[in-house]
PDB file of N, CA, C, O and CB in Angstrom:
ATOM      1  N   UNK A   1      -1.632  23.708 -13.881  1.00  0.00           N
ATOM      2  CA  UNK A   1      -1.798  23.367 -12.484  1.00  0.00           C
ATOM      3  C   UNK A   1      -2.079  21.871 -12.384  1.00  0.00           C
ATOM      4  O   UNK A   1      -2.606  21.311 -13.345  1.00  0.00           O
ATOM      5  CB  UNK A   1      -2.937  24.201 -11.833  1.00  0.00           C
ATOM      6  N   UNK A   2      -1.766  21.198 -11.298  1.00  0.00           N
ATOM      7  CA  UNK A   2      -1.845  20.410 -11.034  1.00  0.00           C
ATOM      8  C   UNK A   2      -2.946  19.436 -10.127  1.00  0.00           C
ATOM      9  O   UNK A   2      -3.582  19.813  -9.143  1.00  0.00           O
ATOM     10  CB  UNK A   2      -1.029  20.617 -10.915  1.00  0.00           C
ATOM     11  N   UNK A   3      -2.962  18.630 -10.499  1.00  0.00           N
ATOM     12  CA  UNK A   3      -3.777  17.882  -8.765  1.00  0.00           C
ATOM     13  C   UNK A   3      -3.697  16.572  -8.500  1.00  0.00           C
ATOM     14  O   UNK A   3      -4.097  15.782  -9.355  1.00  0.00           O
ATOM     15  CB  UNK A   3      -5.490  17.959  -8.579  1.00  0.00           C
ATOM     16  N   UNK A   4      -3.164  16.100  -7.263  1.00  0.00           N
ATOM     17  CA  UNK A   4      -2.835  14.938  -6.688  1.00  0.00           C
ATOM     18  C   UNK A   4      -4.212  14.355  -6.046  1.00  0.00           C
ATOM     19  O   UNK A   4      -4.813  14.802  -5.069  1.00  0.00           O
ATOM     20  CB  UNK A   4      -1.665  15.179  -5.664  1.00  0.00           C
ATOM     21  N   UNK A   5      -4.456  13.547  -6.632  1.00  0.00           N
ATOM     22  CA  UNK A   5      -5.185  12.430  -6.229  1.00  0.00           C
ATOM     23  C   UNK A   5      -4.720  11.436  -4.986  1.00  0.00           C
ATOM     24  O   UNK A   5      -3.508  11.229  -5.053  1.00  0.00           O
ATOM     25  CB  UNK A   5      -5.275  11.696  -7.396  1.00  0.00           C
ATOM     26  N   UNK A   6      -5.266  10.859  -4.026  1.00  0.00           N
ATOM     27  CA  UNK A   6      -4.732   9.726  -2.754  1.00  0.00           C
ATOM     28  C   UNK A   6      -5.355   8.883  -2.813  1.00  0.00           C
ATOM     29  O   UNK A   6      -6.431   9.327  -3.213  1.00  0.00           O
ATOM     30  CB  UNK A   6      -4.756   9.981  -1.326  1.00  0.00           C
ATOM     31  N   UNK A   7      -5.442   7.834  -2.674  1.00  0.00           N
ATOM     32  CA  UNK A   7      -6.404   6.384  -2.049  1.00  0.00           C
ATOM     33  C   UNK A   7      -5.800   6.104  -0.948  1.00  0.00           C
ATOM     34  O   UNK A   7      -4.867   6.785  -0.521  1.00  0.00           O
ATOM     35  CB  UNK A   7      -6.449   4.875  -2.958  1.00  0.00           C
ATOM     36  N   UNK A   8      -6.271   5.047  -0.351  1.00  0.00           N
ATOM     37  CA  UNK A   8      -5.913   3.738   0.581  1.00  0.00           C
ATOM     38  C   UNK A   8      -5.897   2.472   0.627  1.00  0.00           C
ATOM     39  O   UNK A   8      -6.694   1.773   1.253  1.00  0.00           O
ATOM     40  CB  UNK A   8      -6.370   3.679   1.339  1.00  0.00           C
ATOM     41  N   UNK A   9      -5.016   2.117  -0.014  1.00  0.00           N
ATOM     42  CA  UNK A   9      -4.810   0.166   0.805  1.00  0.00           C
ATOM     43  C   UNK A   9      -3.923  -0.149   1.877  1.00  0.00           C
ATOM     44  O   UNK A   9      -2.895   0.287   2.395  1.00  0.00           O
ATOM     45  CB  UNK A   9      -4.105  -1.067  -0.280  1.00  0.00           C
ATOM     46  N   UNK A  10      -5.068  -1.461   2.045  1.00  0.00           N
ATOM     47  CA  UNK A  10      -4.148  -1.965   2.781  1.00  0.00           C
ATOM     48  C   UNK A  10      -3.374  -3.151   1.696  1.00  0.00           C
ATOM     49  O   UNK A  10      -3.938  -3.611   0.703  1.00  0.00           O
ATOM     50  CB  UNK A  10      -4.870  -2.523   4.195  1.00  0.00           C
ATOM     51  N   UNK A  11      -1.986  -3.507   2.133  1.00  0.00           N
ATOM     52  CA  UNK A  11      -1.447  -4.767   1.560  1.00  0.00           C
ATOM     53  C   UNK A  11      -1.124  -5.627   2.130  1.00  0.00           C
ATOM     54  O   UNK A  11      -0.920  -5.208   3.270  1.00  0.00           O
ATOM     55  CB  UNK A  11      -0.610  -4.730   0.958  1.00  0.00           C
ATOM     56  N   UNK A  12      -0.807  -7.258   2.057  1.00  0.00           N
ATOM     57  CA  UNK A  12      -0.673  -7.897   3.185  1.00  0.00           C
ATOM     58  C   UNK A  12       0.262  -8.722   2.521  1.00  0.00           C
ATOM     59  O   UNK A  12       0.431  -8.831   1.306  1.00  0.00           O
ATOM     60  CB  UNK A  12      -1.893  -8.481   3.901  1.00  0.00           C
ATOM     61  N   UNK A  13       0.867  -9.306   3.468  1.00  0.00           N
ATOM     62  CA  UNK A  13       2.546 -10.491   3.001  1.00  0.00           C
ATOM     63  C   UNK A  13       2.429 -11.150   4.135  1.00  0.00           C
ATOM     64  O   UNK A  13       1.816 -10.772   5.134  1.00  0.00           O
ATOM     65  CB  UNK A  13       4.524  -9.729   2.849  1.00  0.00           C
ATOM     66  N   UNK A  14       3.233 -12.506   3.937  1.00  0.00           N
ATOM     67  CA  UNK A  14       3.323 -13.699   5.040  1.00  0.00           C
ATOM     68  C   UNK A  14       4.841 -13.193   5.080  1.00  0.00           C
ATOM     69  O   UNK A  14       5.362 -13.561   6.134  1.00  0.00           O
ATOM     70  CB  UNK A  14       2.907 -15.625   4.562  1.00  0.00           C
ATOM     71  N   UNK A  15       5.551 -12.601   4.418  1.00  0.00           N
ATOM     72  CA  UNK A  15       6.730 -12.309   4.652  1.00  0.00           C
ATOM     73  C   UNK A  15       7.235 -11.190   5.626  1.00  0.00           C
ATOM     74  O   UNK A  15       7.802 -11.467   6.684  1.00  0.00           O
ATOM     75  CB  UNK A  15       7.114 -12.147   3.576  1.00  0.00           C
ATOM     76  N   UNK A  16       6.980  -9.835   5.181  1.00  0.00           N
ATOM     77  CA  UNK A  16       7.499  -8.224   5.898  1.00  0.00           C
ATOM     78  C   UNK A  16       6.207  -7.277   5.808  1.00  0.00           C
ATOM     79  O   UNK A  16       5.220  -7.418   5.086  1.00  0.00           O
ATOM     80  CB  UNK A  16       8.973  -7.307   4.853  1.00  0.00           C
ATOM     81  N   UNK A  17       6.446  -6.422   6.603  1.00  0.00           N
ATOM     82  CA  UNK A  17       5.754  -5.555   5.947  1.00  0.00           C
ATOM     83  C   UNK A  17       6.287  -4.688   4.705  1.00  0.00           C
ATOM     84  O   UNK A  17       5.363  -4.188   4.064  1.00  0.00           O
ATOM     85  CB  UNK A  17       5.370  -4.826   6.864  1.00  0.00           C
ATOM     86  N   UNK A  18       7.598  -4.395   4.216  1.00  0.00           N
ATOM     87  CA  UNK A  18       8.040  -4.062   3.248  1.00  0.00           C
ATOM     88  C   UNK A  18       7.481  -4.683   1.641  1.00  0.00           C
ATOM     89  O   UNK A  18       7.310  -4.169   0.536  1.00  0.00           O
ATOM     90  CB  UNK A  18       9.255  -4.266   3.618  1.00  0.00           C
ATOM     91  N   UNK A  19       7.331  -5.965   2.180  1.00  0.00           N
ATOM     92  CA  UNK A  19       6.476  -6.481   0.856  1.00  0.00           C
ATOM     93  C   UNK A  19       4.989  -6.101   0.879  1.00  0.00           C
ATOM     94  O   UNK A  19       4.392  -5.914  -0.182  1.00  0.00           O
ATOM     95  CB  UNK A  19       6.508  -8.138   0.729  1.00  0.00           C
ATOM     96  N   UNK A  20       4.447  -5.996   1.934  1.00  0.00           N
ATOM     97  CA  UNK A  20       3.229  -5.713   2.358  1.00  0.00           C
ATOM     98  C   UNK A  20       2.637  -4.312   1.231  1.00  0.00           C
ATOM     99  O   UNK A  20       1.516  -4.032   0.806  1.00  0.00           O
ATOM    100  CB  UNK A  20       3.388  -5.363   4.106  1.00  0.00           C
ATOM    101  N   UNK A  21       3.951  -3.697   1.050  1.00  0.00           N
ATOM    102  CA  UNK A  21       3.237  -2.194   0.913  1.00  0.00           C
ATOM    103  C   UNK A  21       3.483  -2.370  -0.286  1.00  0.00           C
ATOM    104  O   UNK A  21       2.582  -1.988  -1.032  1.00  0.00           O
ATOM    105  CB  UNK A  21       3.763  -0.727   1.624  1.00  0.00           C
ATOM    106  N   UNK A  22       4.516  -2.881  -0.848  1.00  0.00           N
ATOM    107  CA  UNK A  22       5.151  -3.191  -2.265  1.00  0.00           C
ATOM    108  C   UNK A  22       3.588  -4.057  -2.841  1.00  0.00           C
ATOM    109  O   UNK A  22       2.918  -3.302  -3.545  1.00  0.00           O
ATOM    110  CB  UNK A  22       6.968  -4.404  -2.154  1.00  0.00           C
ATOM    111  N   UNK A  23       3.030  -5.297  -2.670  1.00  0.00           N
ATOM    112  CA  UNK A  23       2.096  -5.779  -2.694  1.00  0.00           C
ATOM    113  C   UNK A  23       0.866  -4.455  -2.796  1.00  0.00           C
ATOM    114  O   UNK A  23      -0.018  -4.698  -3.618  1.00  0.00           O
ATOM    115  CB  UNK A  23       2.183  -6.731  -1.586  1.00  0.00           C
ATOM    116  N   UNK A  24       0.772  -3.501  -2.269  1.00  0.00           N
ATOM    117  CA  UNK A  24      -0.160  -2.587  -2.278  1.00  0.00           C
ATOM    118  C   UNK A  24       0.279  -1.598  -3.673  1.00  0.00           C
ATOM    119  O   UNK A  24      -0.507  -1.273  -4.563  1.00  0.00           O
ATOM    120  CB  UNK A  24      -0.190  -1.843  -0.758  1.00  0.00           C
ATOM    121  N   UNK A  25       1.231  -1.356  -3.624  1.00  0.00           N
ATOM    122  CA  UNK A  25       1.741  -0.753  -4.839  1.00  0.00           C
ATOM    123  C   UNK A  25       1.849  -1.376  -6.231  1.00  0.00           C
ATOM    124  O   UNK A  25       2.094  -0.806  -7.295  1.00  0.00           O
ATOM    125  CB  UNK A  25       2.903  -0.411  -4.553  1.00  0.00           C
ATOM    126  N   UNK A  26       1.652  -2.455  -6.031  1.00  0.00           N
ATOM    127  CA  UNK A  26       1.724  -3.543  -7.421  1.00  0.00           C
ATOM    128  C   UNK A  26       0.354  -3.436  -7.652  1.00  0.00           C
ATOM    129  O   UNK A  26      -0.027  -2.762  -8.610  1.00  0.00           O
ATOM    130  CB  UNK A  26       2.272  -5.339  -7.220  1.00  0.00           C
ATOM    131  N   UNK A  27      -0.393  -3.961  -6.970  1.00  0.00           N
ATOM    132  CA  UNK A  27      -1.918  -3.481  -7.403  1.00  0.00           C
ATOM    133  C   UNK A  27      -2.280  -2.384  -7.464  1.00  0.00           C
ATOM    134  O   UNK A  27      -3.349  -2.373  -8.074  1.00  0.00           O
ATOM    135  CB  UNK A  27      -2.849  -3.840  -6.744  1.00  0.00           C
ATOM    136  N   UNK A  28      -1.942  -1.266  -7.119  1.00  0.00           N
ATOM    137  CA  UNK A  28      -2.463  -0.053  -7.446  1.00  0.00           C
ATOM    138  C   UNK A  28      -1.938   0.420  -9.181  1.00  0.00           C
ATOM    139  O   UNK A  28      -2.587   0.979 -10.066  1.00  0.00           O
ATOM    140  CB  UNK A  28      -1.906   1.008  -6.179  1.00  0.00           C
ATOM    141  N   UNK A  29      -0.834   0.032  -9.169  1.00  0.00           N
ATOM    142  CA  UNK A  29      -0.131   0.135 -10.460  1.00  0.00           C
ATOM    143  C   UNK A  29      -0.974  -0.601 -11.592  1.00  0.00           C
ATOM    144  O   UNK A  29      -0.965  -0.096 -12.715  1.00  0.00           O
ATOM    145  CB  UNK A  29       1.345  -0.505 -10.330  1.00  0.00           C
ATOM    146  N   UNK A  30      -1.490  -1.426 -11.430  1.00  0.00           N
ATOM    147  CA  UNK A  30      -2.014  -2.235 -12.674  1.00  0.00           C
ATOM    148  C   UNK A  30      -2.984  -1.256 -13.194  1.00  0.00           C
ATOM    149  O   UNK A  30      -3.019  -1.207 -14.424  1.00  0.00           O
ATOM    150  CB  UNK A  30      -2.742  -3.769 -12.344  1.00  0.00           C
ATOM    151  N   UNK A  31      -3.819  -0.426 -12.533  1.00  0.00           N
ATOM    152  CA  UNK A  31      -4.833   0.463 -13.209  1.00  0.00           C
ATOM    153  C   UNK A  31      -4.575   1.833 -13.079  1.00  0.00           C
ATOM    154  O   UNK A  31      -4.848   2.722 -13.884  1.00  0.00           O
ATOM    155  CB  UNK A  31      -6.156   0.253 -12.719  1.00  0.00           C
ATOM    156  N   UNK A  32      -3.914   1.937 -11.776  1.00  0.00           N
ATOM    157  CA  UNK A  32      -3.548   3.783 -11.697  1.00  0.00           C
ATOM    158  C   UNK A  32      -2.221   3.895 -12.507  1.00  0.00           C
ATOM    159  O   UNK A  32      -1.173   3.261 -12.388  1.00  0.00           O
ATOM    160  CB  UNK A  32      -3.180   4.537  -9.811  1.00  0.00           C
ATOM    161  N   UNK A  33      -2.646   5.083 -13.533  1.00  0.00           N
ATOM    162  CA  UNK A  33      -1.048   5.619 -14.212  1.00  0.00           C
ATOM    163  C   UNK A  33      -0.819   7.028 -13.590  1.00  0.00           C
ATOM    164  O   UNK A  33      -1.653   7.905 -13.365  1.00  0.00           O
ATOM    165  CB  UNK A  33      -1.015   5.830 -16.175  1.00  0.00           C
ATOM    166  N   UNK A  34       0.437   7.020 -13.386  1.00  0.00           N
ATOM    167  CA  UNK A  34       0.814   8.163 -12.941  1.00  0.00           C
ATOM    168  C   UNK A  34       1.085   8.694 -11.202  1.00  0.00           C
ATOM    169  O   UNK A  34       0.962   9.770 -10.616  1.00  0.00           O
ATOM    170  CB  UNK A  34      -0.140   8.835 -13.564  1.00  0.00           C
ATOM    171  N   UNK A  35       1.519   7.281 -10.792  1.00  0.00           N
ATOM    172  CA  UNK A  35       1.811   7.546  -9.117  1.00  0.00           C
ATOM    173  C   UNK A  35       2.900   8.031  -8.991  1.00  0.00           C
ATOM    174  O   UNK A  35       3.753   7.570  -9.750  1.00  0.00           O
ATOM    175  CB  UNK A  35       1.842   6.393  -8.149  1.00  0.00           C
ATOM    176  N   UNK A  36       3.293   9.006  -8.127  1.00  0.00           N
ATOM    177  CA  UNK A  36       3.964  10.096  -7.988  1.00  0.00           C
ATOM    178  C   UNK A  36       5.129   9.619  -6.800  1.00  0.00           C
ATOM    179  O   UNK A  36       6.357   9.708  -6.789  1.00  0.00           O
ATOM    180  CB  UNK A  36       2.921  11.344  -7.624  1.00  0.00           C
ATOM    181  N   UNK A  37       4.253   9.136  -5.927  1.00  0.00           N
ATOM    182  CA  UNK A  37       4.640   8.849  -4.203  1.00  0.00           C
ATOM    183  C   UNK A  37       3.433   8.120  -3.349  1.00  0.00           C
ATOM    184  O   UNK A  37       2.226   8.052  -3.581  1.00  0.00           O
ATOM    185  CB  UNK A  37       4.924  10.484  -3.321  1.00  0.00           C
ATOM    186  N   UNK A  38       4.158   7.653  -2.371  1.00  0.00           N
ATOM    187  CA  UNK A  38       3.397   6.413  -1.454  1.00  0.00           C
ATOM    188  C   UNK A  38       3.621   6.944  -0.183  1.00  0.00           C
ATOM    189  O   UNK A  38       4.803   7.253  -0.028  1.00  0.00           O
ATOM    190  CB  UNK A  38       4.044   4.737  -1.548  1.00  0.00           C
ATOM    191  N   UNK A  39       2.870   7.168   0.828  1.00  0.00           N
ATOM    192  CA  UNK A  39       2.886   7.191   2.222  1.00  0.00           C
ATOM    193  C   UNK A  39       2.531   5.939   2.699  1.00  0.00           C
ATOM    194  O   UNK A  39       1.689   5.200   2.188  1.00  0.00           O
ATOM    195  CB  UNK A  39       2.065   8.174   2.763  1.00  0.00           C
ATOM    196  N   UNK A  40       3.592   5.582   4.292  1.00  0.00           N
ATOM    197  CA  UNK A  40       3.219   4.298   4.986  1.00  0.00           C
ATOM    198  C   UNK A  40       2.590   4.885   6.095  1.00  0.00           C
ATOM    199  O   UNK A  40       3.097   5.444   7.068  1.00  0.00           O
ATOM    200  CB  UNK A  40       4.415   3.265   5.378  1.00  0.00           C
ATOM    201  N   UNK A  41       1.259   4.651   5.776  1.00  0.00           N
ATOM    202  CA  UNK A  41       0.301   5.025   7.104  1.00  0.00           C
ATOM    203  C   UNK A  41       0.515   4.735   8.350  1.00  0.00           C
ATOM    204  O   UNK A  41       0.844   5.362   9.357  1.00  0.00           O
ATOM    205  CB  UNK A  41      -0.854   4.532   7.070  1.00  0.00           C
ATOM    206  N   UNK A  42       0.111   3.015   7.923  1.00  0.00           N
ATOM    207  CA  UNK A  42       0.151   2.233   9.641  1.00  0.00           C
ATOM    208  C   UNK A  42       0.737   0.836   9.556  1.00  0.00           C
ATOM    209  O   UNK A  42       0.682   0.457   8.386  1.00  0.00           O
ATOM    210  CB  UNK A  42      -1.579   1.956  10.428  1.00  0.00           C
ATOM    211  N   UNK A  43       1.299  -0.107  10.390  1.00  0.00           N
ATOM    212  CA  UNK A  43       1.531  -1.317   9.971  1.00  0.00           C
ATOM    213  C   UNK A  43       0.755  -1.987  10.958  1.00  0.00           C
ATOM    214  O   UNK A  43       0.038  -1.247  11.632  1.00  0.00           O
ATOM    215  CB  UNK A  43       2.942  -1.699   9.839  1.00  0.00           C
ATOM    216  N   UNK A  44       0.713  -3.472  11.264  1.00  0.00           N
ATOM    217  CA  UNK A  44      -0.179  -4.536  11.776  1.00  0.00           C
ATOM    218  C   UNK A  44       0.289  -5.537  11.623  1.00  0.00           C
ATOM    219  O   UNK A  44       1.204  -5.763  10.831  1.00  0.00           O
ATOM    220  CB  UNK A  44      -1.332  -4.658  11.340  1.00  0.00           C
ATOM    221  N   UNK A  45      -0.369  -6.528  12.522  1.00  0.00           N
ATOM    222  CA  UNK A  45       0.035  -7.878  11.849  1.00  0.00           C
ATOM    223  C   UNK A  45      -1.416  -8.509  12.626  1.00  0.00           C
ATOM    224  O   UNK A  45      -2.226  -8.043  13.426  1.00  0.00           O
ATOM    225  CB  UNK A  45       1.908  -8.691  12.336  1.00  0.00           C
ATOM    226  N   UNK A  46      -1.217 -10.081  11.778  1.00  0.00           N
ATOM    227  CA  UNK A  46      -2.443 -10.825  12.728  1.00  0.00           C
ATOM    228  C   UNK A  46      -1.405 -12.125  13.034  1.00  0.00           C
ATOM    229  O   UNK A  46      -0.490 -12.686  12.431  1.00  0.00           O
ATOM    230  CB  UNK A  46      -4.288 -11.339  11.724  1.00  0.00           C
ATOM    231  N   UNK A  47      -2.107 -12.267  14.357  1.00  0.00           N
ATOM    232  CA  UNK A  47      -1.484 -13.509  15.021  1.00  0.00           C
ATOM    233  C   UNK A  47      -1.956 -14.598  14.959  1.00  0.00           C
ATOM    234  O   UNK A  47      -3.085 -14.606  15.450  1.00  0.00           O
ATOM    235  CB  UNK A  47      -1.342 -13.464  16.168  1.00  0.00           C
ATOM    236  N   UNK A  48      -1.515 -15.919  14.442  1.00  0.00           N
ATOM    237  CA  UNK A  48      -2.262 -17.129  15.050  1.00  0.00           C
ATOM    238  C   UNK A  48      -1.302 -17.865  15.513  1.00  0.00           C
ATOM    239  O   UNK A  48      -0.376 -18.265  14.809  1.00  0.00           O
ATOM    240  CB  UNK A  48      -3.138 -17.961  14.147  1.00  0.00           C
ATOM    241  N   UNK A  49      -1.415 -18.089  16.616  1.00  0.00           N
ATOM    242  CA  UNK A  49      -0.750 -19.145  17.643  1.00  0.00           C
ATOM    243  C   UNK A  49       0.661 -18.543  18.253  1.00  0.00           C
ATOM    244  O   UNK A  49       1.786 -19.033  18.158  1.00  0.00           O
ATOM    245  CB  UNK A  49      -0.400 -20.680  16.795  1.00  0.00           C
ATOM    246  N   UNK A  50       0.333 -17.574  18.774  1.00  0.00           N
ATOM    247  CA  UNK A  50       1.468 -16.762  19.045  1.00  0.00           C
ATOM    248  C   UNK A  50       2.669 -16.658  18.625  1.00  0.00           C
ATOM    249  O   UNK A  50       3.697 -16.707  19.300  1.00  0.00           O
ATOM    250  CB  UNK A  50       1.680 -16.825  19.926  1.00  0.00           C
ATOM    251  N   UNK A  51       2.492 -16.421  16.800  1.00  0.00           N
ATOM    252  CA  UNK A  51       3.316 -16.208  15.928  1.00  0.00           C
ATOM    253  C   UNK A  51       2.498 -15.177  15.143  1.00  0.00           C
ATOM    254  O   UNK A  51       1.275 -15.053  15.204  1.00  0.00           O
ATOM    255  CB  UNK A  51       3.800 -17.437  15.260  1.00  0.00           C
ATOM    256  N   UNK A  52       3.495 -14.328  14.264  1.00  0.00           N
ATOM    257  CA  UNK A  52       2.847 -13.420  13.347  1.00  0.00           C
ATOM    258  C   UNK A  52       2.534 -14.502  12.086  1.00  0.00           C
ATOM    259  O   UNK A  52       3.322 -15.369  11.708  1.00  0.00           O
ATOM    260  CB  UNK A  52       3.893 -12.011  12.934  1.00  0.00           C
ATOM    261  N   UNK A  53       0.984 -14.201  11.443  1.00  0.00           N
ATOM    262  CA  UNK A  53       0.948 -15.100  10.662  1.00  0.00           C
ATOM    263  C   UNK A  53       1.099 -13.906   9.066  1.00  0.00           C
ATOM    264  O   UNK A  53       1.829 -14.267   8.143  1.00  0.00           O
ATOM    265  CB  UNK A  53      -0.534 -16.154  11.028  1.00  0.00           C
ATOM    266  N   UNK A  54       0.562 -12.974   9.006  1.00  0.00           N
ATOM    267  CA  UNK A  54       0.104 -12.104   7.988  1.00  0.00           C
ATOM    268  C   UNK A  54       0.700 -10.775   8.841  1.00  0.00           C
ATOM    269  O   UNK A  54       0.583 -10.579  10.050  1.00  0.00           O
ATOM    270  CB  UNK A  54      -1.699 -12.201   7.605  1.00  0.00           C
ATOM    271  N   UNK A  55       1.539  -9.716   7.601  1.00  0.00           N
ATOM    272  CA  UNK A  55       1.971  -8.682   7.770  1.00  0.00           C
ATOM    273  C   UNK A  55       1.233  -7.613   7.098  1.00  0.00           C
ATOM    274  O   UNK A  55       1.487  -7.611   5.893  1.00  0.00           O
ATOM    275  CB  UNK A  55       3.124  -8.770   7.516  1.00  0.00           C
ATOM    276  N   UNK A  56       0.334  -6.620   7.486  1.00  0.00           N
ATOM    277  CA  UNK A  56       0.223  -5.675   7.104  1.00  0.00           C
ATOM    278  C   UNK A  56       0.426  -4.139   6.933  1.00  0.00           C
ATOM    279  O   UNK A  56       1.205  -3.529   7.665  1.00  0.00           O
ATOM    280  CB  UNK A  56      -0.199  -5.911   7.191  1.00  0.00           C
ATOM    281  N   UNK A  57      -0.345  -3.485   5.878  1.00  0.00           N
ATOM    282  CA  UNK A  57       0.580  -2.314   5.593  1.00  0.00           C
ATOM    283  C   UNK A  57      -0.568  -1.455   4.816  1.00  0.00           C
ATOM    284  O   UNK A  57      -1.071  -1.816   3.752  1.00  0.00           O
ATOM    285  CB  UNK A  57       2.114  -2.721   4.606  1.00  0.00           C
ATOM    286  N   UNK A  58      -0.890  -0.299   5.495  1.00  0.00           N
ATOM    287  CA  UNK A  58      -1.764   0.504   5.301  1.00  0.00           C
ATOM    288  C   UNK A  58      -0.681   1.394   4.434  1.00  0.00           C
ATOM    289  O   UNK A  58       0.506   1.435   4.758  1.00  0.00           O
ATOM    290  CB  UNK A  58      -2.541   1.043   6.620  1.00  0.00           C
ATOM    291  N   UNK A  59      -1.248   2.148   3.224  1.00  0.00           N
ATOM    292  CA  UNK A  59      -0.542   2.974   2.784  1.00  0.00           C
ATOM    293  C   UNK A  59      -1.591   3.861   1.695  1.00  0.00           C
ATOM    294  O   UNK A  59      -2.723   3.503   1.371  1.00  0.00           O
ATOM    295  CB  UNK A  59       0.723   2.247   2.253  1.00  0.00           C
ATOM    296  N   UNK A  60      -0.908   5.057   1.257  1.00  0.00           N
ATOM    297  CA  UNK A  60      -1.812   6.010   0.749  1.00  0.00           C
ATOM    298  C   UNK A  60      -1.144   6.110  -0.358  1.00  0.00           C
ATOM    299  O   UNK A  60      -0.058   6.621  -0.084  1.00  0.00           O
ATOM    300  CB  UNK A  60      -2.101   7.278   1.482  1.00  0.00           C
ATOM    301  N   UNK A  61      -1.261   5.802  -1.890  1.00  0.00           N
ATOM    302  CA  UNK A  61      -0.992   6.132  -2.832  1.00  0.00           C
ATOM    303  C   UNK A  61      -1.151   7.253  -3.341  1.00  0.00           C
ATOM    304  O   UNK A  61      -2.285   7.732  -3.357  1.00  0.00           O
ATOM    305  CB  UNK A  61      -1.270   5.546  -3.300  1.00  0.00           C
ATOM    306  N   UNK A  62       0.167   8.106  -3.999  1.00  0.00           N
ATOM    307  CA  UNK A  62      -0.067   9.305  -4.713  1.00  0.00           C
ATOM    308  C   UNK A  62      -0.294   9.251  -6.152  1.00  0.00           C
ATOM    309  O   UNK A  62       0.549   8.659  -6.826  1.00  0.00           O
ATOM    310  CB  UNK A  62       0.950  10.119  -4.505  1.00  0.00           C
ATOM    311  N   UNK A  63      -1.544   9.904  -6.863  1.00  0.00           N
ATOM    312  CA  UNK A  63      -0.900  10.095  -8.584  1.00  0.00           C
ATOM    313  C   UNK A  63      -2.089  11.249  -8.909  1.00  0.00           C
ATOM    314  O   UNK A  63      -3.100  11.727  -8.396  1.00  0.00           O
ATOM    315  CB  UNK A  63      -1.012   8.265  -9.951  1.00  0.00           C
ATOM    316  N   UNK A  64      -1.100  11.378 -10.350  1.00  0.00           N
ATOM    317  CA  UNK A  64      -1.719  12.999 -10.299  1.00  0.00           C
ATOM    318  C   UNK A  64      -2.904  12.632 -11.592  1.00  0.00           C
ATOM    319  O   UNK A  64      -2.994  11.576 -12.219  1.00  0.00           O
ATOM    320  CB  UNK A  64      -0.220  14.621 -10.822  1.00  0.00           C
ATOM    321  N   UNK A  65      -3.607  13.671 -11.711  1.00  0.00           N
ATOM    322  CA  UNK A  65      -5.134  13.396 -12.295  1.00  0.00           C
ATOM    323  C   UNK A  65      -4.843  14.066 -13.435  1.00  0.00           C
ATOM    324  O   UNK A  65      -4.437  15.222 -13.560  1.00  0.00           O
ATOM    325  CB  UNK A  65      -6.569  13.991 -11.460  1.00  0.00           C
ATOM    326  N   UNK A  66      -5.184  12.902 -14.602  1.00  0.00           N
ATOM    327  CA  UNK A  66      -4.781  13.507 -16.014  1.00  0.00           C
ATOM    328  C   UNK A  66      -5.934  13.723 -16.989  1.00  0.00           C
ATOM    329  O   UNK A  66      -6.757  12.994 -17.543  1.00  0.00           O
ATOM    330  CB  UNK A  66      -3.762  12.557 -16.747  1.00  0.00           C
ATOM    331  N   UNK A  67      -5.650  15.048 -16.968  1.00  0.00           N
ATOM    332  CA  UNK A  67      -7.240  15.805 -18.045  1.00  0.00           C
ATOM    333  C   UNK A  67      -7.072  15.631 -19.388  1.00  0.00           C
ATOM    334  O   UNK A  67      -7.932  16.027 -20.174  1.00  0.00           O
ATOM    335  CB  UNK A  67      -7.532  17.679 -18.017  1.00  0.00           C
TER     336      UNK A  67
END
């Protein structure tokens, strides 16, 4: 039997949010082994000067828990 483990980051890019989440997945990868699948929660951005300055990207990492 199995069991899936989840977290949450957020990731952030001056570029997309596509990198945003990719950025979230690169760091999750450096210490979690074994991610399965990624959900995109929510996206965002912050504004300064009525431009998007920073893209964000809430997302829920999957990986399964190894005994």
């Amino acid at each position: 039997m199995a069991v899936i483990k989840t977290i949450d980051l957020v990731g952030v890019s001056n570029e997309s949010w596509r990198d945003a989440a990719q950025q979230a997945l690169d760091e999750a990868s450096r210490t979690i082994r074994g991610i399965t699948g990624m959900d995109v929660v929510d996206t965002s951005c912050t504004v300064s000067d009525g431009q998007i300055s920073e893209y964000l990207t809430h997302v829920r990492i999957k990986f399964r828990i190894e005994r």
